[in-house]
N, C-alpha and C positions, 0 to 999 in steps of 0.2 A: 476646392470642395470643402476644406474645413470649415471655413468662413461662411460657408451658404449654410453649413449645417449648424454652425454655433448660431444663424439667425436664427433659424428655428428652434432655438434652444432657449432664446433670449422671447419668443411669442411662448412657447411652453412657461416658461416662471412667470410672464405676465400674465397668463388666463389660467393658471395652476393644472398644466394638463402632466398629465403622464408619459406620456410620449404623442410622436404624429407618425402617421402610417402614409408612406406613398409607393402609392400603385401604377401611378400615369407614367407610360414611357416617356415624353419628353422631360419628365420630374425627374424618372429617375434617371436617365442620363444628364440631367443636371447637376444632381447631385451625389452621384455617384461615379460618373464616367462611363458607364458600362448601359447597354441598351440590348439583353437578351429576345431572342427570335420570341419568348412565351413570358416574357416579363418578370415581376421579380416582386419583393413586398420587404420594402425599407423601412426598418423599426428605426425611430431614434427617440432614442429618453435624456433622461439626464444625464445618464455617466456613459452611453455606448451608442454606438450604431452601427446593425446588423443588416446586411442585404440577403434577403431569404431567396433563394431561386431554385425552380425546378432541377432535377439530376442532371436533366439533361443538357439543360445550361452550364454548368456550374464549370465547369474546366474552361469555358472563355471568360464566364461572370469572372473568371477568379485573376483572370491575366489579365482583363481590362479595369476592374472595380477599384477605388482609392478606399474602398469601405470593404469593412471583413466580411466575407462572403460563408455563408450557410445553405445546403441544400437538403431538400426535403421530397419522399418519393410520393405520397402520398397526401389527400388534402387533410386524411384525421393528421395525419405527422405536423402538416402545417398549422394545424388551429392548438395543437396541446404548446408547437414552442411560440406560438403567437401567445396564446393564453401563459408561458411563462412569464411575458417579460409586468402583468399586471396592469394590465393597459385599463382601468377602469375608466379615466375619462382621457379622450385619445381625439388628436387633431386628425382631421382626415381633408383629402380634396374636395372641391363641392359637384365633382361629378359622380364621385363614387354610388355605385349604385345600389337600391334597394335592399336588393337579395343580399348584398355584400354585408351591410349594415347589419341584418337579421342574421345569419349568419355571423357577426363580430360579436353581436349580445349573445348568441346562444351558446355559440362553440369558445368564445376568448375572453367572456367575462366582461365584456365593456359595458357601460351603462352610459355615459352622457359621451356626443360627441361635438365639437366644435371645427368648422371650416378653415383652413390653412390658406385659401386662396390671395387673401387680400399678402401676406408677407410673401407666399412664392412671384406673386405679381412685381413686388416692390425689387426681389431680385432681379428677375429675369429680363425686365423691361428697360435693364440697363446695359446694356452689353458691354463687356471687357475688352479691354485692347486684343486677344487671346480669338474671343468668339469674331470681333469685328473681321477681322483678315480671314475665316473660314468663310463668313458672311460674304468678303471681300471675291473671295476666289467663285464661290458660287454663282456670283454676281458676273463674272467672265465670264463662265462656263457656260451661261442663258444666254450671255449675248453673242459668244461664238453660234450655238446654235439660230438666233434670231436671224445672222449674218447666213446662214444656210437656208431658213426659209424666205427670206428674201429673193435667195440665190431662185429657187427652188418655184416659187406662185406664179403660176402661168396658165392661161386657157387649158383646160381639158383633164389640168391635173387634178386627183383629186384629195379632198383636205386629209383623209388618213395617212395618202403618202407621204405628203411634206408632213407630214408630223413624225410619222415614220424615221423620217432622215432625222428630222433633227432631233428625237431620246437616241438613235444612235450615238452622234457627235457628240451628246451630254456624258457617255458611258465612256466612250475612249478619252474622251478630258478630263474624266475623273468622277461626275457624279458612279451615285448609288444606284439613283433612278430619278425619272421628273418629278418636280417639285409636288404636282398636280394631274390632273387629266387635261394634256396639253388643246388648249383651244383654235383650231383652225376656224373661224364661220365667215364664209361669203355668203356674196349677193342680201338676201332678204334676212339668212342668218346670221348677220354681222349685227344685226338690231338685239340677236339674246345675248345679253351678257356674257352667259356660261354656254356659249355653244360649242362645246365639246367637238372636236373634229367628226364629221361623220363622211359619210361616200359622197355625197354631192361633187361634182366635178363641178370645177371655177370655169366662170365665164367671163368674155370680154366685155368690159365696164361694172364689174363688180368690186367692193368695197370689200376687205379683205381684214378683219381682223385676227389678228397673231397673240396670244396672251399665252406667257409660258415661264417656264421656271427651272434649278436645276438643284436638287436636293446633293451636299456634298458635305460629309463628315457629321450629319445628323444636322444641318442647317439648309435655310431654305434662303430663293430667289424668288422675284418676281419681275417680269417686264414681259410690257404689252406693245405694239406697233399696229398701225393701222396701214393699208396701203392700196388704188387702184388697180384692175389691172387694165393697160392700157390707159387714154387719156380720161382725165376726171372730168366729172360737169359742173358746173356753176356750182349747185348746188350743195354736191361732194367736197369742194373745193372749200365752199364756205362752210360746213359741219368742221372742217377738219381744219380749217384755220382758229374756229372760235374753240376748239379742245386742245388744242395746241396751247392756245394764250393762256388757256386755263391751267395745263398742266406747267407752265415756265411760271406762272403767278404761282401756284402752289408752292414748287422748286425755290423761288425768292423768296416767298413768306415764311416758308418752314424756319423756326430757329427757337434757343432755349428763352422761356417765358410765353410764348404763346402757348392756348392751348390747342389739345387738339379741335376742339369746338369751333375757336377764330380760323383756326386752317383753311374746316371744311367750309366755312363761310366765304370765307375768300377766294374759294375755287369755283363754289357754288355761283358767287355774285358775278363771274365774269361773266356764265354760260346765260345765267339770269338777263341779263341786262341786255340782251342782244335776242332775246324771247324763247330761249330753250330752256329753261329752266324748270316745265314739265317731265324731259324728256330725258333728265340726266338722273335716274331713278335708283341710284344706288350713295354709301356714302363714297368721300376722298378719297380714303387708302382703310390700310388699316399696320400692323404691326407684322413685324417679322422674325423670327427667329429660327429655335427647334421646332415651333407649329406657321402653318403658312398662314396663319389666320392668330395672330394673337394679339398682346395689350402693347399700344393703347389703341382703340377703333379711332378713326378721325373721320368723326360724326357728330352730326347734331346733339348725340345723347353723352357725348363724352368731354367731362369738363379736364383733364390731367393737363399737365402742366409740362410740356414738351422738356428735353432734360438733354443735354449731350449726353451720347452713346447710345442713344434710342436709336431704332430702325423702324423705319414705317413707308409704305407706299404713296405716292400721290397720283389718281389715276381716276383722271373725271372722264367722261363719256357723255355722247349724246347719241341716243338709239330712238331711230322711226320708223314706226311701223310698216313693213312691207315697204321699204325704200331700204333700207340700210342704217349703219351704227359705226359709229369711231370713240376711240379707246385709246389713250399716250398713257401707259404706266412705267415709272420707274422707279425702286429702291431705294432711297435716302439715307442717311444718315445724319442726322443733327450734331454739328459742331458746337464748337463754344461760340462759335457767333453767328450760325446761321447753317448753312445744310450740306451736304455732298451729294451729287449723283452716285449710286454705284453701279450703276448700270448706265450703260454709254451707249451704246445705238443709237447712230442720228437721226431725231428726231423729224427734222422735216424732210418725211418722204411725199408729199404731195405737193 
């Protein structure tokens, strides 16, 4: 924790700020250790760093925090000791909202602020031996589950149940809870992306997509399966071999010096070349960590520069309309010479 904080101590004397203020929970369980149920308001300046949190947090803030912990009952109480530390120009996150901001000038004195995004990115986007193995175990914990809906997809049942069973099995192995809103979609709802398990009961010759994940120790998983029930048809068969090649090209390509950009091109070009390249309407993957959604995106719009210790998805699809959808995602991580699965489920179920 010290070291993520003296970076930001080191972006404070470059841009002459006064302190940065972080509000975001995955921030400040970053740099704090400590992740209370109502959150919390990390000062850090040049000579200290204060973690402010409600009363009612404060005896766990105080046993988990690597940072000195401050509570406060009241939000005037909060803004006179915010307004102590002189925050006139003051780093903040770039989601911070509005009201926040107006509020910061009015009650705490600030006057200019400057975004902190780009150096928390440069952190966090690198994973430590430490986060990798949380990362690691998470990544079991999905695929023991995966290994239950599998057990589990059959005619008649319906997608909430098998999703059911498997956030059970995530909870007795250790997560917190799912990574996500674990996605069940047959038949014609396997073509939405995000189709969220709903009541429909599975039918014989439905395509079956599985996308799910297991949040553990404040870190996230992702992996996806596609699968028949009962025998495939031609046509399923060929959807789900050309996402297949795509998802193992991704898996090979991935490594340090590409970017994320050549990634997505190179998953994109399999599905392309063989005429679906309409129909694969989302990007490659994207990043993994404390948020299930983070840097870097491996997409068209993102040029960064793949790096060991990154974690990132590769998870192409091809979805048609009112026919069906397939979907091969798995976890990564970039070595010094190329990638790791970290999610293991065998892949060729069709």
């Amino acid at each position: 924790m010290k070291m993520r904080i003296e970076k930001l101590r080191e972006f404070m004397a470059e841009k002459e700020l006064d302190g940065v203020l972080i509000t975001q929970k995955p921030n400040l369980y970053y740099f704090t250790g400590s992740s209370p149920v109502l959150g919390g308001y990390l000062v850090v300046t040049p000579d200290e760093a204060t973690f402010i949190v409600p009363e009612l947090e404060y005896e766990e803030a105080k046993e988990t925090s690597k940072v000195p912990v401050e509570k406060f009952k009241t939000g005037k109480e909060l803004y006179e000791r915010l307004s102590s530390f002189k925050l006139r120009k003051l780093g903040i996150e770039g989601v911070t909202s509005f009201s926040t901001i107006q509020t910061l000038k009015e009650k705490a004195s600030v006057e200019d602020f400057t975004a902190v995004d780009d150096v928390i990115r440069e952190l966090r986007i690198i994973k430590t031996p430490e986060e990798l193995e949380v990362i690691e175990e998470a990544c079991k914990i999905a695929d023991q589950a995966m290994l239950v809906a599998l057990e589990e997809i059959g005619e008649g049942k319906r997608e909430r149940e098998i999703a059911a069973k498997m956030e059970y099995v995530m909870k007795i192995n250790g997560a917190e809870k799912p990574a996500f809103d674990t996605i069940i979609a047959s038949g014609w709802r396997s073509a939405l992306p995000h189709g969220v398990a709903s009541d429909r009961r599975i039918e014989r010759g439905d395509l079956v997509v599985i996308d799910e994940g297991a949040l553990y120790r404040y870190y996230h998983s992702d992996i996806t399966r596609t699968v028949v029930v009962g025998a495939p048809s031609e046509k399923q068969k060929e959807i789900y071999e050309i996402v297949l090649e795509a998802q193992k090209k991704g898996v090979e390509a991935a490594r340090p010096g590409i970017t994320a950009k050549e990634l997505d091109t190179a998953v994109r070009n399999v599905i392309a070349e063989y005429g679906y390249g309409d129909y694969f309407i989302h990007s490659t993957g994207h990043g993994v960590g404390l948020e299930i959604h983070e840097w870097p995106r491996v997409s068209q719009q993102d040029e960064t520069v793949l790096k060991p210790g990154m974690v990132i998805t590769i998870e192409p699809g091809i979805y048609l309309p009112k026919f069906g959808g397939v979907r091969i995602e798995d976890t990564v991580v970039i070595t010094e010479n190329g990638s790791k699965r970290l999610t293991k489920t065998e892949r060729e179920l069709i």
